[in-house]
N, C-alpha and C positions, 0 to 999 in steps of 0.2 A: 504494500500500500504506500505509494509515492503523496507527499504533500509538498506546496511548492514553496511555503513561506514558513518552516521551520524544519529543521531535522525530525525521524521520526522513526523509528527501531521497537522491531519486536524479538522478543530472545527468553529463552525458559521462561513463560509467563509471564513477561513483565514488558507492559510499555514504556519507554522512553521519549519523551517530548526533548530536544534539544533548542532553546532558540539561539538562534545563529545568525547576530548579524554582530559582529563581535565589535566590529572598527564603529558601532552607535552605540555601543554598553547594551545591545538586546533588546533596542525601545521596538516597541510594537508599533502596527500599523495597521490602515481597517482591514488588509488582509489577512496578517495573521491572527488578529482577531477573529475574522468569522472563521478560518478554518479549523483552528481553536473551538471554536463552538460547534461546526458541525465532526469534529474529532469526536470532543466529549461527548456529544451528544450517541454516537454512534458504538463508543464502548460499554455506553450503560447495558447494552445486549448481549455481551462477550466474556460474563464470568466464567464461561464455563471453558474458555481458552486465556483468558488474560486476567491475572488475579491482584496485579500489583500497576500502577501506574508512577510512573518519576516524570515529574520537571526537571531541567536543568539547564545551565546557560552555557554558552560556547565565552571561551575568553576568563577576562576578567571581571567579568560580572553576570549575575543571573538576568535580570531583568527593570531597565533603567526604567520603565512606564513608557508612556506614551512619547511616540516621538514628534519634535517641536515640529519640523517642519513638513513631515508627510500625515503627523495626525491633527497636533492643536493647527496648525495651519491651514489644513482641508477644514476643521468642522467650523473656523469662521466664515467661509462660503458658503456654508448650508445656512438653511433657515429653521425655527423650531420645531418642526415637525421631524427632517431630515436628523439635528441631532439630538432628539428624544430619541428615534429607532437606534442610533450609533447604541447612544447609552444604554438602552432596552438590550442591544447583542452583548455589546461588555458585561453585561449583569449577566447575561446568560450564561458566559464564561463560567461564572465563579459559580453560579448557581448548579452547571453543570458537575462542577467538582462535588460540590458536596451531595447530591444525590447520585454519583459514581456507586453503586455498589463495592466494586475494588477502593482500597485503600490507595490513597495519594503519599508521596512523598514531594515533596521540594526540597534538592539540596542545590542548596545557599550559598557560594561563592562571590564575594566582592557582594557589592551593589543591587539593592531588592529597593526600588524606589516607585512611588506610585502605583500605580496599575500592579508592577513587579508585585509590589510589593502584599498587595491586597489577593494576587492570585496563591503566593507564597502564604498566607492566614486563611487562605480558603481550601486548604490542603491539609492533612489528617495528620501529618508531622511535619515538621520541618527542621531539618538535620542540617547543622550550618560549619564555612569552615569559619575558623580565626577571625579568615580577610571581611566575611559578612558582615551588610550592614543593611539597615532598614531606615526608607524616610516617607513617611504618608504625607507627603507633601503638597496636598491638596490646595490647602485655604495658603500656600506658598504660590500660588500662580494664579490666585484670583475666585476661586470656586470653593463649592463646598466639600469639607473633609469627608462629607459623607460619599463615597462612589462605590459601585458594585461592590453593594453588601456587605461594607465595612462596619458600618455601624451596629450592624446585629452582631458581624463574628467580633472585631475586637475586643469590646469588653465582655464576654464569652471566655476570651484566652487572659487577659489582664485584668478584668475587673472597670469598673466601669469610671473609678475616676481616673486612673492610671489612661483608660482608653481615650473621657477628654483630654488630659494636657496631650497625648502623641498627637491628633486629631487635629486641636487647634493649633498647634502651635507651628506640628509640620518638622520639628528637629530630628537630628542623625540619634538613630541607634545602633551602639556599638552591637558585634555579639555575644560580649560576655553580660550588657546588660539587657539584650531580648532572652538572654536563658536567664537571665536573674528574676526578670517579670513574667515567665511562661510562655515566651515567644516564640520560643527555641526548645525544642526539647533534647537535641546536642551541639556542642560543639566540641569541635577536633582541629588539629594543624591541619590546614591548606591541602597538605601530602597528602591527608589521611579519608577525607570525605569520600571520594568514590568509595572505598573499600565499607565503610561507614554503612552507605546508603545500599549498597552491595545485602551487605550484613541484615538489614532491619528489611528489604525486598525477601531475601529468601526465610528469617524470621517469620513473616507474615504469610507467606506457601504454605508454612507448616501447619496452620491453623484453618477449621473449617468457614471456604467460601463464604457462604449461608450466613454463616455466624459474625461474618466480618460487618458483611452486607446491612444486616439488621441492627448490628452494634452502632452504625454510621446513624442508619433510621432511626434509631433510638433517640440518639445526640441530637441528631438537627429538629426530633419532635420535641424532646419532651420540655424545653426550656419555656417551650407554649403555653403548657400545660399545669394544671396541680398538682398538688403529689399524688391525689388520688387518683384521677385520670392516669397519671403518667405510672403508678402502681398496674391497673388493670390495663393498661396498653402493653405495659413487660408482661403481664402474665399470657396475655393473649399472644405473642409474641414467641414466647417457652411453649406453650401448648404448643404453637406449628414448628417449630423448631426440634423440640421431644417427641415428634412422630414422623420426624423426617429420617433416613437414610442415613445421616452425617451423624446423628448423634447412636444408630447403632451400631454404627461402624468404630466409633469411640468406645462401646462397651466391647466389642468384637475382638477389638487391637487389646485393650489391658487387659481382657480374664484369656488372651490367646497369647499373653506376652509377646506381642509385638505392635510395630509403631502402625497406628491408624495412618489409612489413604484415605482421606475426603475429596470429596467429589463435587461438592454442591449440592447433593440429593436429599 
């Protein structure tokens, strides 16, 4: 499967998103946007070959945001309606990741700014090296800090006053202070990230599909929710799960002493 406006690799289960325009620091544009979304949009169908999905950026950086002059520079030519639909596909992006069934990773090299940086918090982990660094730098060029979906997920991951000051103000986060706020859930030397993200990809193989899928479903409902809904939405949840395939297969593998194969069933 060729895409023309990022890199894109499949290998033991795991897709690979590379963006690759290395000499812009990775800023996006409305094409790799929409391919981006109709990607995502098209893995939501493929757990049952592709169990793990990775971003990652070519160079030294992940992903600058949006670029000044093929993206903020187009969408002052349009008119309101033209860039509500842009914004409506950006949102799609990220809305895509989170109802991925497959587990996301983003690892974090150099530079996770804007856009970068919002698709990087819309991802199930994100594994950063050293060099990483994050700037939501929104209300920094004139708009609002709120863009695809930021404002529900970051304070979600930080907490919510922690999420306004990043938000308003727009400044540099190092990477030892996005693991220190929940941003990051590692970081490692520069050297060491592939191997890192390597590690926590086939980590995640070893556990049942199904189960990943629903664990995601869980997180992005039940924040909605009370506790009591969100009680009986898990138990409904275990009910289909506990007569699925995967979890007899789980008793199969430990009273046969050996390691359970899941399936997704």
């Amino acid at each position: 499967m060729a895409w023309r406006h990022f890199d894109y690799e499949e290998e033991a289960g795991v897709a690979t998103v590379t963006f690759s325009r290395p000499e812009r620091l990775n800023s996006l544009t409305f094409e790799i946007y929409a391919d981006l979304e109709r990607l995502t949009a098209e893995l939501k169908g493929r757990l049952s070959d592709i169990r793990v999905v990775v971003l990652r950026g070519r160079g030294r950086g992940f992903c600058s945001g949006g670029d000044v002059e093929e993206t903020i520079g187009e969408l002052l030519k349009l008119d309101t309606r033209g860039v509500y639909e842009f914004a409506r596909m950006t949102g799609a992006c990220t809305r895509n990741l989170r109802e991925l069934p497959q587990p996301v990773i983003s690892s974090v090299n150099g530079i996770a700014a804007g856009a970068g940086a919002v698709l990087a918090a819309a991802s199930d982990l994100r594994l950063l090296a050293e060099s990483a660094s994050f700037r939501f730098l929104f209300t920094k060029v004139g708009i609002s800090g709120g863009d695809m979906g930021i404002c529900w997920l970051l304070p979600r991951l930080v907490g919510l006053g922690r999420a306004a000051e990043i938000l308003l103000l727009g400044d540099r986060i190092s990477s030892a202070e996005a693991l220190a706020m929940g941003l990051a859930n590692r970081v490692v030397p520069d050297q060491e990230l592939d191997a890192l993200v390597a590690e926590y990809a086939g980590r995640l193989q070893e556990v049942a599909p199904w189960g990943l899928a629903m664990t995601k479903e869980m997180l992005n409902r039940a924040g909605s929710l009370d506790y009591s809904a969100a009680i009986e939405m898990e138990a409904w949840t275990q009910t289909m799960l506990m007569t699925a395939q995967d979890f007899r297969e789980f008793h199969a593998g430990f009273t046969g002493k050996r390691k359970p194969v899941f399936t997704g069933r």
